[in-house]
C-alpha positions as a Markdown table, in Angstrom:
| # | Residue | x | y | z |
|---|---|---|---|---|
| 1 | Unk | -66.7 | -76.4 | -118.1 |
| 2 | Unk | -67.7 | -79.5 | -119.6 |
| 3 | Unk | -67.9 | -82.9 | -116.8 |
| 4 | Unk | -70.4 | -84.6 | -118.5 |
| 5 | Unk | -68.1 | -87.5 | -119.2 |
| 6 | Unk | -67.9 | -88.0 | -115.4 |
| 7 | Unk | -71.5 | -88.4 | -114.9 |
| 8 | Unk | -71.9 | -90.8 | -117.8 |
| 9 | Unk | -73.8 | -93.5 | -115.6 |
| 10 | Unk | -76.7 | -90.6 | -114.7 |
| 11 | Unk | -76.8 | -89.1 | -117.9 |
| 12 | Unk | -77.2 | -92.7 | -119.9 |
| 13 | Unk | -79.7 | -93.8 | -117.4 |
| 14 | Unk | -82.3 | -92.5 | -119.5 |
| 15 | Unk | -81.0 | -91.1 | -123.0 |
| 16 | Unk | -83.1 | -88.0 | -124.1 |
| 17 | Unk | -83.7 | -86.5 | -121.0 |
| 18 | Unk | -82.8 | -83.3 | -119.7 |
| 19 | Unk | -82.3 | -83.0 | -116.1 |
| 20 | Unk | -83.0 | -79.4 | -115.1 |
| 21 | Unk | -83.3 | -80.1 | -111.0 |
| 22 | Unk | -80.2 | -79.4 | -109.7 |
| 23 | Unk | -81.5 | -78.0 | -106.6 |
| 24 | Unk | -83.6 | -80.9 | -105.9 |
| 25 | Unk | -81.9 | -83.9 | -106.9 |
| 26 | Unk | -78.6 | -83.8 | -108.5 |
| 27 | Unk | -77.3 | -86.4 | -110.6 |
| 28 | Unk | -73.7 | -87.8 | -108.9 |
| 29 | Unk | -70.5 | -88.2 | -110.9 |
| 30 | Unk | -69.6 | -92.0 | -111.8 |
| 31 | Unk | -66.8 | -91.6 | -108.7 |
| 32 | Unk | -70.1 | -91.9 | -106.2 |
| 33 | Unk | -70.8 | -95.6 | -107.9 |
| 34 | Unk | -67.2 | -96.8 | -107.0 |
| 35 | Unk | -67.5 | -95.1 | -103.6 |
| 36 | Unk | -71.0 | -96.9 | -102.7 |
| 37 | Unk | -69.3 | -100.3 | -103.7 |
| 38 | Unk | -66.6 | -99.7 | -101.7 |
| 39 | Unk | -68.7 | -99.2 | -98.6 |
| 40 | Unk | -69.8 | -102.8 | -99.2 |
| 41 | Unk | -66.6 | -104.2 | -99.8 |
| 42 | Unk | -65.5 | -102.8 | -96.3 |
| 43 | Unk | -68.3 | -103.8 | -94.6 |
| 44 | Unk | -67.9 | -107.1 | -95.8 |
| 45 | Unk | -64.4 | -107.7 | -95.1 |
| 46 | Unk | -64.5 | -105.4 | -91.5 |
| 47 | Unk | -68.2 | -106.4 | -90.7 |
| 48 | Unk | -68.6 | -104.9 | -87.0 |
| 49 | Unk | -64.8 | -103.4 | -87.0 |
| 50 | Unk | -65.7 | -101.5 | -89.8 |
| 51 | Unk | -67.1 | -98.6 | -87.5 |
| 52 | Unk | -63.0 | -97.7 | -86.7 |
| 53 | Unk | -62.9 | -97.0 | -90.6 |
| 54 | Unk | -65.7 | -95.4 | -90.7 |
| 55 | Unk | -65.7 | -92.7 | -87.6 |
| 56 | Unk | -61.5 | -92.5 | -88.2 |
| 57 | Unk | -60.2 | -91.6 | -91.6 |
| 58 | Unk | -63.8 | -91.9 | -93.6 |
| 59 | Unk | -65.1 | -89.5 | -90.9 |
| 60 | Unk | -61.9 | -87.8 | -90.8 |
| 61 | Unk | -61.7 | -86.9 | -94.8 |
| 62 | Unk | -65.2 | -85.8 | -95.1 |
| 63 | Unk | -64.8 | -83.3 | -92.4 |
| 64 | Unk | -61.3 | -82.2 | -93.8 |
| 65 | Unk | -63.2 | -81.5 | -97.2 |
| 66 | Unk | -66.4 | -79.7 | -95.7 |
| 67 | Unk | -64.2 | -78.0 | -93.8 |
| 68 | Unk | -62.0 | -76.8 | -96.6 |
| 69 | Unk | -64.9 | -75.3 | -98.6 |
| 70 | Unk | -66.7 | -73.2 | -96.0 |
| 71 | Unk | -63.6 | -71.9 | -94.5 |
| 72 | Unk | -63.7 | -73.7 | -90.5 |
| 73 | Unk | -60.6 | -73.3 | -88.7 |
| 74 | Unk | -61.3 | -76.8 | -87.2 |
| 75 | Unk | -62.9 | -79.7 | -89.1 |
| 76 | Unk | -63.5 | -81.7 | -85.2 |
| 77 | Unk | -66.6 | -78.6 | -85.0 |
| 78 | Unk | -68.5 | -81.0 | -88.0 |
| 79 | Unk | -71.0 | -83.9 | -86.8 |
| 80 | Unk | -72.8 | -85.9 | -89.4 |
| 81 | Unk | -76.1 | -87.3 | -89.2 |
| 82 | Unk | -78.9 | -88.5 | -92.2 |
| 83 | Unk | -80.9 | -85.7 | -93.0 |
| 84 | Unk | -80.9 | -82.0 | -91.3 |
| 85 | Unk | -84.1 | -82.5 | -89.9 |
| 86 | Unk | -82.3 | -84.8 | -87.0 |
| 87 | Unk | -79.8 | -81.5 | -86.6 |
| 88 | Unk | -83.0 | -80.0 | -86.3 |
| 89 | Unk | -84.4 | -82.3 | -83.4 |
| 90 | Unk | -81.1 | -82.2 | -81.7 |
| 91 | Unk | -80.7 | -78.0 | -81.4 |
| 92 | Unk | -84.4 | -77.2 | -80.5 |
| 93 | Unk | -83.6 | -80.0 | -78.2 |
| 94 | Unk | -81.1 | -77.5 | -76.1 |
| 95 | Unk | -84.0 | -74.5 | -75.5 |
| 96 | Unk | -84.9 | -73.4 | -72.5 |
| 97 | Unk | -87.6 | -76.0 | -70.2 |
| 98 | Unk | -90.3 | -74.2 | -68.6 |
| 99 | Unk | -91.3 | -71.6 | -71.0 |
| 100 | Unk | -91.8 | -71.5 | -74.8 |
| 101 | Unk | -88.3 | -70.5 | -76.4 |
| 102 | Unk | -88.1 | -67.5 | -78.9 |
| 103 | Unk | -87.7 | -68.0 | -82.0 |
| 104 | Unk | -86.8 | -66.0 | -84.8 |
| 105 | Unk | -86.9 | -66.9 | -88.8 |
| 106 | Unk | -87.8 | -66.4 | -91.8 |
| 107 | Unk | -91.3 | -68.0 | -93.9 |
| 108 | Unk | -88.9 | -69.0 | -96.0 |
| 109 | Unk | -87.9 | -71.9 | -94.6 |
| 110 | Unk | -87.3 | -75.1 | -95.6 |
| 111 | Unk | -90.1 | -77.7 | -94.7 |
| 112 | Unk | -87.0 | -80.0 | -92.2 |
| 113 | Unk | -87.2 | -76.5 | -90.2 |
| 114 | Unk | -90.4 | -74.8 | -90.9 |
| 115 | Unk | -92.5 | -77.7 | -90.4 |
| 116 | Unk | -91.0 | -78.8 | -87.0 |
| 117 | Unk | -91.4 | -75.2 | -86.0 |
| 118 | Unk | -95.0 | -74.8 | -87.0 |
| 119 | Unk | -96.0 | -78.2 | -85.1 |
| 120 | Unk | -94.6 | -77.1 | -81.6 |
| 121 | Unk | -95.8 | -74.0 | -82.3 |
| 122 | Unk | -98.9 | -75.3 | -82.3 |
| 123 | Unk | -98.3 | -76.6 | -79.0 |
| 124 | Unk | -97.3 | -73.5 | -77.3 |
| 125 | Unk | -93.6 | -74.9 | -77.1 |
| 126 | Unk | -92.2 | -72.3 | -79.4 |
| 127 | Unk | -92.8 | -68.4 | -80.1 |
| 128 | Unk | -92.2 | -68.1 | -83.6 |
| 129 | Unk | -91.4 | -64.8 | -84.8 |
| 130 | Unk | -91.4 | -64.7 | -88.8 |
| 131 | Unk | -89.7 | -61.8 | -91.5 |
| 132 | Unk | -90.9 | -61.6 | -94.6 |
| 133 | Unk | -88.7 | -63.2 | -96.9 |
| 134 | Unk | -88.7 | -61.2 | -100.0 |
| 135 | Unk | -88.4 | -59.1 | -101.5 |
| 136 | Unk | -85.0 | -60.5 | -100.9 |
| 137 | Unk | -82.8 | -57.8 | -101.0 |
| 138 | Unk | -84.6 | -56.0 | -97.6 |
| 139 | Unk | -84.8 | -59.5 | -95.3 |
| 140 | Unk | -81.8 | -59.5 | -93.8 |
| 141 | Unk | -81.9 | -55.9 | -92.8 |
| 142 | Unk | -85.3 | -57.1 | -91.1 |
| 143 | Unk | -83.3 | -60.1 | -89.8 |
| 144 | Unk | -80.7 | -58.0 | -87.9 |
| 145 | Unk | -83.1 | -55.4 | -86.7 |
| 146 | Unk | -85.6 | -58.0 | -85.2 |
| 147 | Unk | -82.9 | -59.9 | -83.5 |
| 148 | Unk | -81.6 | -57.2 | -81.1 |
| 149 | Unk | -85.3 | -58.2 | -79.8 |
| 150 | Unk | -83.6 | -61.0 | -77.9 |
| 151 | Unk | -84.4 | -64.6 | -78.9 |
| 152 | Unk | -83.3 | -68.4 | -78.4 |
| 153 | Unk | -83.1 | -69.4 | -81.6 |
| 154 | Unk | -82.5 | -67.6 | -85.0 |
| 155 | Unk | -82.7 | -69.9 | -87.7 |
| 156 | Unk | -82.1 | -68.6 | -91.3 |
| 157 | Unk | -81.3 | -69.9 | -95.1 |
| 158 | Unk | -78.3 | -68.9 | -96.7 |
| 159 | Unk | -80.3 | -69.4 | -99.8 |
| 160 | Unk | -84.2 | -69.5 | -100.5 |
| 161 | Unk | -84.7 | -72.6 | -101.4 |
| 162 | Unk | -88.5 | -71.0 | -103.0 |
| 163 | Unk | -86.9 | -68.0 | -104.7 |
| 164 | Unk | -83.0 | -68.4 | -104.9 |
| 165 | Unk | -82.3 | -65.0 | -103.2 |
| 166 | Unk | -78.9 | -65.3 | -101.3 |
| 167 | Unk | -78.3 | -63.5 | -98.1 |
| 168 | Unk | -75.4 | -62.1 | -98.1 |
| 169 | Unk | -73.1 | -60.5 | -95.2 |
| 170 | Unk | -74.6 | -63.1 | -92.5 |
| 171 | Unk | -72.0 | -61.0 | -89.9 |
| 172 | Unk | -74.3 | -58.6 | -89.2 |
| 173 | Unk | -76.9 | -60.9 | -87.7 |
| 174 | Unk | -74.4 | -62.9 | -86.2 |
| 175 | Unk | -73.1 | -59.5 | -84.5 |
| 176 | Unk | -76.7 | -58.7 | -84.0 |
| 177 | Unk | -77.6 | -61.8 | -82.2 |
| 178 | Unk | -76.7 | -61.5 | -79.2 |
| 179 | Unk | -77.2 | -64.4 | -76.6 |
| 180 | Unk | -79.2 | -66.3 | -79.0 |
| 181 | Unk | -78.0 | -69.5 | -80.9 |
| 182 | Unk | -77.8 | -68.8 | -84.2 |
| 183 | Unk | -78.3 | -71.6 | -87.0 |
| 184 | Unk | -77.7 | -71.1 | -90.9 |
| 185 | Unk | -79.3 | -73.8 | -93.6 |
| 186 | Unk | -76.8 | -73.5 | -96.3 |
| 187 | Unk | -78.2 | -76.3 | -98.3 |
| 188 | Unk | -78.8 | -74.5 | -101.6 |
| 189 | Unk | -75.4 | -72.6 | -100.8 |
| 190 | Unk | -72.8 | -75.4 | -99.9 |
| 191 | Unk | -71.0 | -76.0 | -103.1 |
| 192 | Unk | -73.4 | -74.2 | -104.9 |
| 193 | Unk | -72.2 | -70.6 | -104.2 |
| 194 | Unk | -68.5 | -69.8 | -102.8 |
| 195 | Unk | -68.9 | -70.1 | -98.7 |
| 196 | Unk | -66.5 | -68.4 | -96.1 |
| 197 | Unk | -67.3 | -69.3 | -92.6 |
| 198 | Unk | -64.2 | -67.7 | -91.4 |
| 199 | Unk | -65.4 | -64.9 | -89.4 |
| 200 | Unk | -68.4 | -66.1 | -87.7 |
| 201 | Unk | -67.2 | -69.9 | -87.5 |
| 202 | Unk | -67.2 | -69.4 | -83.5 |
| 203 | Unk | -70.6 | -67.9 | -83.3 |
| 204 | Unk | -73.1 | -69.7 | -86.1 |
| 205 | Unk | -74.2 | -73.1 | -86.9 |
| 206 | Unk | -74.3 | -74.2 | -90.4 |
| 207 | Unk | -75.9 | -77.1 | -91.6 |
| 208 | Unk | -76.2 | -78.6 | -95.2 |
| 209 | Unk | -75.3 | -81.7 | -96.6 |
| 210 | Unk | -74.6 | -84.1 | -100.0 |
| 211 | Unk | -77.8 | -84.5 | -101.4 |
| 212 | Unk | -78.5 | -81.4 | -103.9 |
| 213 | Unk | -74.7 | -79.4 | -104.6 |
| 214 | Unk | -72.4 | -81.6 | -103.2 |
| 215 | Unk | -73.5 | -84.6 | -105.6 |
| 216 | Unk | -73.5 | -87.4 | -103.3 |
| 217 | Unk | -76.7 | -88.6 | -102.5 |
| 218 | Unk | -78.9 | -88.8 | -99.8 |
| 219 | Unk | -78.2 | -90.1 | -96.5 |
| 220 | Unk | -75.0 | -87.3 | -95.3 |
| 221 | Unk | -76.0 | -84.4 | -93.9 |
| 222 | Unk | -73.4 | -82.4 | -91.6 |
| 223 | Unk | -73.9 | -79.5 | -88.8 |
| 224 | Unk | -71.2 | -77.7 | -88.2 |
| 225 | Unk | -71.1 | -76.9 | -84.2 |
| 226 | Unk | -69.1 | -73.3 | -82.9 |
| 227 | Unk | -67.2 | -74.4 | -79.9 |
| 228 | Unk | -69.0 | -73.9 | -76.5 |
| 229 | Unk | -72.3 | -73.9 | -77.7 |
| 230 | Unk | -74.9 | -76.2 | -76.7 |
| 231 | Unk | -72.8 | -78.3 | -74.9 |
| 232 | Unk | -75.4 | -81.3 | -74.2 |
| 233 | Unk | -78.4 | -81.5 | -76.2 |
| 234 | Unk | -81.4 | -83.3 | -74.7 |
| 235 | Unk | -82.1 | -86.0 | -77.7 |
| 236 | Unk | -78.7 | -87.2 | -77.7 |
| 237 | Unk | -77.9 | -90.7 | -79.0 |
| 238 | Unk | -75.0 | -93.1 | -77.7 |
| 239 | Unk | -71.9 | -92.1 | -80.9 |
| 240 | Unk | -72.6 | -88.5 | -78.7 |
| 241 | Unk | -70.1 | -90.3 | -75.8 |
| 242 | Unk | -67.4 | -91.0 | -78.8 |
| 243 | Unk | -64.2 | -89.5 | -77.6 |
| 244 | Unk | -66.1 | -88.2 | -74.3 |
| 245 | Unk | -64.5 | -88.1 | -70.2 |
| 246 | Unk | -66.9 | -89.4 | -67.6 |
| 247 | Unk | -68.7 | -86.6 | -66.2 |
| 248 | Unk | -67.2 | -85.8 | -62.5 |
| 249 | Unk | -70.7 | -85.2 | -61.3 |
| 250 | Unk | -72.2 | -88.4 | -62.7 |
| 251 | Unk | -74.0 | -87.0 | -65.7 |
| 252 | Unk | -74.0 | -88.1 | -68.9 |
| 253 | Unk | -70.7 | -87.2 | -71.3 |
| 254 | Unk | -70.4 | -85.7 | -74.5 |
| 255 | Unk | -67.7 | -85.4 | -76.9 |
| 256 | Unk | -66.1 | -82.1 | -76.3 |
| 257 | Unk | -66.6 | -81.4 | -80.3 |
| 258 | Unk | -68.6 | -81.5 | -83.1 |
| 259 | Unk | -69.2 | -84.9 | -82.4 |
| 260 | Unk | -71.6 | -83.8 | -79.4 |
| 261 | Unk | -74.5 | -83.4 | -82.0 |
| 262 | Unk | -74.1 | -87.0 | -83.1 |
| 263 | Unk | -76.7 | -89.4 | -83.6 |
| 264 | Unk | -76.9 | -93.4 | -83.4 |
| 265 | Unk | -75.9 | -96.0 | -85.8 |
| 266 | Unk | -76.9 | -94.9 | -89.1 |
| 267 | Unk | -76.1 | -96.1 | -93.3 |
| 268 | Unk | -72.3 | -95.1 | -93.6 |
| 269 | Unk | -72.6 | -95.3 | -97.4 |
| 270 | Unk | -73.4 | -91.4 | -97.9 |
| 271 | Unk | -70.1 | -90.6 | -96.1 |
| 272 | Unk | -67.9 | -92.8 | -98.1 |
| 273 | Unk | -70.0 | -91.1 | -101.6 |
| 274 | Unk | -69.4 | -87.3 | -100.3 |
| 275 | Unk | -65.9 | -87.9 | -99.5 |
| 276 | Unk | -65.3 | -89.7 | -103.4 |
| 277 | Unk | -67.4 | -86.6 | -104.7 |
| 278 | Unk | -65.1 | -84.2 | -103.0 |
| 279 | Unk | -61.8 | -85.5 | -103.7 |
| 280 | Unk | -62.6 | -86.3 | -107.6 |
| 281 | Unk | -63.6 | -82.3 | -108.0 |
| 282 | Unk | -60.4 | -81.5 | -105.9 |
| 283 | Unk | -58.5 | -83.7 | -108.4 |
| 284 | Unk | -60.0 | -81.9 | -111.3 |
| 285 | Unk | -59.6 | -78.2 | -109.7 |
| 286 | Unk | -63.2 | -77.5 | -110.1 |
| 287 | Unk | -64.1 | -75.1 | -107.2 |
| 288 | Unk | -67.4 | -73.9 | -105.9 |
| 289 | Unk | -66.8 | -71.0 | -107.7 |
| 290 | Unk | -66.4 | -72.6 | -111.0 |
| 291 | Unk | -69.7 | -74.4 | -110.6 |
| 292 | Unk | -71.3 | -71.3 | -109.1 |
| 293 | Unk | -69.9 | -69.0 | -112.3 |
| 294 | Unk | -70.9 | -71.8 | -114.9 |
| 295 | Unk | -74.3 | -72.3 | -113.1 |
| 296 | Unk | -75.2 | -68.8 | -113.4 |
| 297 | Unk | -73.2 | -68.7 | -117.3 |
| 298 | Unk | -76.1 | -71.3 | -118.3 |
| 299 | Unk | -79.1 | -69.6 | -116.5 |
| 300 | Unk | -77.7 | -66.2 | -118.6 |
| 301 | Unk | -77.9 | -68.3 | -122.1 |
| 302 | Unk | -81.4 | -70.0 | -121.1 |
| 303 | Unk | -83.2 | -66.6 | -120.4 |
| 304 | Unk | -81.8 | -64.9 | -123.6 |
| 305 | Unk | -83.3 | -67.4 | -125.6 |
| 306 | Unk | -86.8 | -67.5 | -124.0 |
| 307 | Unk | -88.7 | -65.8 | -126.2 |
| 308 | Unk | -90.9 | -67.3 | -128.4 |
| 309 | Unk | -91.0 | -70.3 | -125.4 |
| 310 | Unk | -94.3 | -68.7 | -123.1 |
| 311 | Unk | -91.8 | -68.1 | -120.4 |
| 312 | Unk | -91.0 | -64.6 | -119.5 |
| 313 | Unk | -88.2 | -63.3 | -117.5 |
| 314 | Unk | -89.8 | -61.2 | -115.8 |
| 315 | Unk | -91.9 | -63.8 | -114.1 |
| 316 | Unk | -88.2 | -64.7 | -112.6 |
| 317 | Unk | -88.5 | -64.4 | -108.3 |
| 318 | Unk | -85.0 | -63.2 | -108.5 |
| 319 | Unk | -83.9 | -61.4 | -111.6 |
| 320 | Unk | -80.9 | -62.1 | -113.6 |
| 321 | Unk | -79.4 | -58.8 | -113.1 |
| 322 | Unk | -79.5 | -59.8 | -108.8 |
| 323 | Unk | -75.8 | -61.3 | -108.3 |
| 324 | Unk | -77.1 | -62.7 | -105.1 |
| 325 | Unk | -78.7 | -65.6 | -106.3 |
| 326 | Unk | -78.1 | -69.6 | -106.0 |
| 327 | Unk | -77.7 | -71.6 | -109.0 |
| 328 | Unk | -81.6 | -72.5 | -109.8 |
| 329 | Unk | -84.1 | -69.8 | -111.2 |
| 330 | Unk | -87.7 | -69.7 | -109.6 |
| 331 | Unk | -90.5 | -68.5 | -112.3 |
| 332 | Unk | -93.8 | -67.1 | -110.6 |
| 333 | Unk | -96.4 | -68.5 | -112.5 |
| 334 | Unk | -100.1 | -69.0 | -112.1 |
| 335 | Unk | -99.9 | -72.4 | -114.2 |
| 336 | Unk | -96.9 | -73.5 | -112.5 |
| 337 | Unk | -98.4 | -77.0 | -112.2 |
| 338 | Unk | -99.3 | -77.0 | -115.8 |
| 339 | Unk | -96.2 | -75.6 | -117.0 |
| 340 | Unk | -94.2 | -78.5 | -115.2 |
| 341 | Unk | -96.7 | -81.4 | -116.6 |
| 342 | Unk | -96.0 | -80.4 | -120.0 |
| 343 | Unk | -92.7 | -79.9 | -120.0 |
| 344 | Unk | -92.1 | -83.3 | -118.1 |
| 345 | Unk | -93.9 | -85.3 | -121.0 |
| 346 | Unk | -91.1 | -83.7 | -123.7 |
| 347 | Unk | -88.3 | -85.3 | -120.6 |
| 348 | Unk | -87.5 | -82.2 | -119.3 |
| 349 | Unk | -87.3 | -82.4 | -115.6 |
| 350 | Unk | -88.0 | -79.8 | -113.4 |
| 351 | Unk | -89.2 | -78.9 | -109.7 |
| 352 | Unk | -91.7 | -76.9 | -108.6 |
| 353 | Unk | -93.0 | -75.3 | -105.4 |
| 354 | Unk | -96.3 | -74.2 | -105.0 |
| 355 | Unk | -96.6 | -71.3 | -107.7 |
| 356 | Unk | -92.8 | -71.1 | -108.3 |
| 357 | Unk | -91.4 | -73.4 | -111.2 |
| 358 | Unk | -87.2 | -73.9 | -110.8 |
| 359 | Unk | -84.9 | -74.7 | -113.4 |
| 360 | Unk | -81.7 | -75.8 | -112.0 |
| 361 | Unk | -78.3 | -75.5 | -113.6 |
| 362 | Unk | -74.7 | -77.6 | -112.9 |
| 363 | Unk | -71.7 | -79.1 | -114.3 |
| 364 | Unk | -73.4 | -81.8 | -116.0 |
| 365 | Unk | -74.8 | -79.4 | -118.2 |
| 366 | Unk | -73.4 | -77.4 | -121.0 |
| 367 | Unk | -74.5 | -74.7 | -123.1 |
| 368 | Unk | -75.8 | -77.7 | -125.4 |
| 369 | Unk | -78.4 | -78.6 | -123.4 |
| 370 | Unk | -79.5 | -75.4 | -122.6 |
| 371 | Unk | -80.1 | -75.0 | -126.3 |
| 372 | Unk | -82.2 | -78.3 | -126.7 |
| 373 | Unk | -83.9 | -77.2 | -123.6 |
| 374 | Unk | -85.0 | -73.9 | -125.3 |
| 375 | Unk | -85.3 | -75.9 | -128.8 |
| 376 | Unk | -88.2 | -78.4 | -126.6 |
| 377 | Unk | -90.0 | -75.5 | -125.0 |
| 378 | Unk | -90.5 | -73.6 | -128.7 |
């Protein structure tokens, strides 16, 4: 695989330097330029009518194409809002009044979740119950065993977004869940790893979005919503009554779909990016199992040639020979912070959190860089 041509406005940005975040912030293909004009254009020649563009076929192809890749027997189940932390806000919206709702996760959460958690927590709002989330391979056993507990809430990554462990055979804690809503981040998985939603689509939330795998920026997050769950969150905002019947009893209407978990007027520019992103790899018949299979290609050609570099495989969170792994690699390091300073004055970019140093591989890259990589660490 070889699509560097198609992110030639990103890669000639700053000649020289090697962009090794994938995970954090990907560089988008040339396609996402075109699409941001376009959401000018429009609004300029639609001003206020472009919102029937927009929440029609804009809306429309962007949930066709999520849909498509995590295998959702209905795209009307997706809502779209700017960032996962507002999906957040919206579902802890829907717990229980009068007592703090029970919660069950992982501590290794990302900061939209974890964070939020930790502050009502603090407030006596939520009862947090955490699993351990490595090693890896034993926390979703722990997941399904501590969920026949009976909770509120489970809320749990698809990936590590501090290791790059994948969980894999989510069923079981779906199955194991019982009355409790059950929400899956799948940012570090959604066209990073193949997803099939197909079997728990009517049971599980998911919730990832364009910024890191998908390639289009910031700003279009989605939340995929099982039908007859949380019919009517509390922090609702007015796009919620889109396509909603006036309540019989006087109460304030929802959409009967995804569309329940809508927000307010927000910057429709990330929509009209994802769905450019999505369509140009559809045209080019790259799947998210290509990407996945060349990500992990290039993390197998950087560790052979470490040595003689200071970096050690084994310092790796999760090991090369663990298939279940997204498409960065997390080194545990005590000079973590070093390591990333130095390498970032040779222009090699990198991410790092806490002790844990990630190199992140994608479909910009090619074997080549991996080798000046290597060539710049020696």
């Amino acid at each position: 695989m070889d699509l560097r041509a198609h992110f030639s406005r990103f890669l000639s940005a700053e000649p020289g330097r090697l962009h090794f975040a994938a995970h954090s912030h990907h560089p988008w293909p040339d396609v996402t330029r075109d699409a941001q004009i376009r959401a000018w254009d429009e609004a300029a020649r639609l001003q206020d009518d472009k919102w029937e563009s927009v929440l029609g076929p804009v809306l429309d192809a962007c949930r066709a194409h999520v849909a498509r890749h995590l295998g959702l027997p209905d795209s009307s189940t997706l809502a779209f809002a700017p960032n996962t932390h507002d999906f957040v806000r919206r579902i802890l919206s829907t717990m229980p009044a009068g007592r703090p709702a029970r919660v069950l996760t992982t501590d290794g959460e990302f900061h939209s979740f974890a964070r939020q958690a930790a502050r009502l927590e603090e407030e006596g709002l939520l009862a947090v119950t955490r699993i351990a989330s490595e090693p890896g391979a034993e926390c979703l056993a722990r997941l399904v065993e501590a969920a026949r507990g009976g909770f509120d809430l489970i809320w749990v990554s698809q990936v590590f977004f501090h290791s790059g462990f994948a969980l894999e055979g989510l069923e079981a804690l779906a199955e194991a869940a019982g009355e409790a809503v059950l929400v899956i981040d799948g940012y570090h998985a959604f066209m990073a790893r193949p997803v099939d939603l197909s079997r728990i689509a009517h049971r599980a939330f998911y919730t990832a979005g364009g910024y890191k795998y998908a390639m289009a920026g910031e700003g279009c997050c989605f939340l995929h919503c099982p039908p007859g769950w949380l019919p009517r969150p509390r922090d609702t905002g007015w796009y919620a009554a889109f396509g909603a019947l006036a309540a019989s009893d006087g109460k304030v209407g929802y959409a009967p779909d995804g569309g329940r978990f809508l927000g307010a007027t927000f910057d429709p520019s990330g929509l009209y990016r994802l769905e450019a992103a999505m369509r140009w790899l559809d045209g080019l018949g790259v799947t998210a199992e290509a990407i996945h299979a060349h990500a992990h290609a290039l993390q197998e050609r950087f560790c052979a040639g470490l040595s003689g570099t200071g970096l050690d495989p084994e310092c790796l969170a999760v090991p090369l020979s663990e298939a279940r792994r997204g498409n960065f690699l997390a080194f545990d390091l005590d000079d973590a912070q070093a390591w990333q300073a130095r390498l970032a004055e040779r222009r090699i970019i990198t991410d790092r959190r806490g002790r844990r140093l990630r190199f992140g591989f994608g479909p910009y890259q090619t074997s080549e860089e991996v080798d000046e990589l290597l060539h710049r660490l020696r």
